[in-house]
N, C-alpha and C positions, 0 to 999 in steps of 0.2 A: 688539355690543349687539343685532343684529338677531337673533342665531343664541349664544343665550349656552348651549345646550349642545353648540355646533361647537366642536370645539380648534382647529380652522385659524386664528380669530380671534386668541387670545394666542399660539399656534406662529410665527403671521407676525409678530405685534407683537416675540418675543421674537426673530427673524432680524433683524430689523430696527435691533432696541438692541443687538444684537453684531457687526452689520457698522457700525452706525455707532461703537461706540466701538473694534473690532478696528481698521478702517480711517484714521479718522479720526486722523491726526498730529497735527493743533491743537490738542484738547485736551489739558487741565489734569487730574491726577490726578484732583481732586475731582467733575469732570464725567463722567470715563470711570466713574469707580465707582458712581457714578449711576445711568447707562446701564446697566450692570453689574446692579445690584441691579433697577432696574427690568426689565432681561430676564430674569432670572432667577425674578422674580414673574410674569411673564407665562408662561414652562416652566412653573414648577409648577402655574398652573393650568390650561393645557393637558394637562399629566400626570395631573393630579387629574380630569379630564373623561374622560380615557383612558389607563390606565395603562401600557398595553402601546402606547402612540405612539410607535412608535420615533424619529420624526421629532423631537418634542419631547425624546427622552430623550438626542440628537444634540446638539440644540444646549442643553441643559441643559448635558449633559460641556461643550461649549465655554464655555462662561459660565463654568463654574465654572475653569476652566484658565487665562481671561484673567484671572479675578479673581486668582488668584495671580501674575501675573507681578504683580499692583500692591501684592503683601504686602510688607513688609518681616521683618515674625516668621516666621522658616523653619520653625516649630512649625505654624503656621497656613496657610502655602502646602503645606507637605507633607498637610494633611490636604482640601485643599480638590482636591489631586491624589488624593488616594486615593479621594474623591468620587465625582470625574468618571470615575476608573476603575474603579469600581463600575459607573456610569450606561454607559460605553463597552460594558464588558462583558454588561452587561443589553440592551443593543441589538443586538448583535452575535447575542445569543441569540434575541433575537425574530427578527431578519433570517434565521439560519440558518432558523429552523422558517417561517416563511412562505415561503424558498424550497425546502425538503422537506419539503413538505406529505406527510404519510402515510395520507393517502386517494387517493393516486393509484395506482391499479394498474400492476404495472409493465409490463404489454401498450397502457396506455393513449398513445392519441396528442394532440397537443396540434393547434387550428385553427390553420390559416396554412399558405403553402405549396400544396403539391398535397391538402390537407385542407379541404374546405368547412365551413361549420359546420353543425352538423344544422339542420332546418327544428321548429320548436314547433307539435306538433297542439293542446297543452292547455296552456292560459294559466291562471292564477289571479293577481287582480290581489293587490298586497297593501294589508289594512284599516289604514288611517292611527292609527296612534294616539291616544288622545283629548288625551294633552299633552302632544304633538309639536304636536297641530293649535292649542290652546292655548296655546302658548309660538311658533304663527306658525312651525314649523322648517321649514323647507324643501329641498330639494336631491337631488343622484344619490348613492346606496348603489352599489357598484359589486363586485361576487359575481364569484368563481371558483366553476363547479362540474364536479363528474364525471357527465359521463354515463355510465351502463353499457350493455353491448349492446344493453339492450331498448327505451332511449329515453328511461328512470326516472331524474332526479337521485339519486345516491348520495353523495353529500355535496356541501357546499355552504362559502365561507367568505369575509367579509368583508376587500375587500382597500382598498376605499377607503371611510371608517365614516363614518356621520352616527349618533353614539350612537343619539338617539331614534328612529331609523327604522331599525337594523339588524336587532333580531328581527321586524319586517313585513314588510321586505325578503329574509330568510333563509326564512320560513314560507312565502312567497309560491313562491319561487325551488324551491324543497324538496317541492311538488308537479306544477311544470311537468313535461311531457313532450317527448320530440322522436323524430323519426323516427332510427328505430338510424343508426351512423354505421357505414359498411362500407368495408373494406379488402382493396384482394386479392378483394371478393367473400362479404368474412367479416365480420361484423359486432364492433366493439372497442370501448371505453370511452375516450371523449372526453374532454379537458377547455377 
């Protein structure tokens, strides 16, 4: 309620109703299914806030999976599996492309290790939203970006999203500068 365009809110509500009814031995069918539909209203509207939440899209598939072990019409557990195997598969695909990102040059190297991270000569802070600031949202946007030799952000991309704050967060991030990252003596494209 504090943060009603965060998914994290219904995402954890909806972990929450499928570890207790996944978990939970004592209940009664009529309870689990509850549980069940209840988390599954909580996905969707974490989905609905972000479509591409892989995290939601995760335990959506799960909810819909438990919900068929508790069908008896095998017309209706089979389509409630084909569902979830849609939602599997759609995450599977978001997860690939957020782990091959293709803005990364393939000379570029990643910080950690014997790589320092470049030092920012030029900050831009980013302009809050007016409602973001309205709806009270608050919290960390959390950016991958490429630097290229010269120091220039060359792309940029949201790995941890608060909807209302990511394009201020991405605009901001998108004209920072940093001192070139050098390798060998040679200067390479960072991420």
């Amino acid at each position: 309620q504090l943060e009603p365009s965060n998914p994290e809110g219904p995402y954890t509500l909806a972990t929450y109703y499928w570890d207790k009814a996944y978990r939970d031995q004592s209940l009664d069918l009529a309870t689990k299914r509850d549980l069940i539909a209840k988390g599954l209203e909580q996905a969707d509207r974490a989905i609905q806030l972000k479509p591409d939440y892989l995290e939601g899209l995760t335990y959506k598939n799960l909810l819909l999976r438990l919900q068929a072990t508790t069908e008896t019409d095998e017309g209706v557990k089979q389509e409630l599996i084909a569902e979830a195997d849609k939602l599997r598969d759609q995450a599977l695909k978001l997860k690939q492309a957020r782990d091959a990102w293709d803005a990364v040059p393939a000379n570029a190297v990643r910080v950690g290790g014997g790589i320092a991270p470049p030092k920012r000569i030029a900050n831009v802070a980013p302009v809050y939203p007016p409602d973001a600031l309205a709806a009270r949202v608050t919290g960390v946007v959390i950016i991958e970006a490429v630097i290229g030799e010269e120091g220039k952000v060359k792309a940029a991309r949201v790995l941890r999203s608060i909807p209302m704050l990511d394009p201020a967060a991405l605009e901001a991030v998108r004209q920072w500068e940093f001192t070139p990252t050098l390798l060998n003596g040679a200067p390479v494209p960072v991420v």
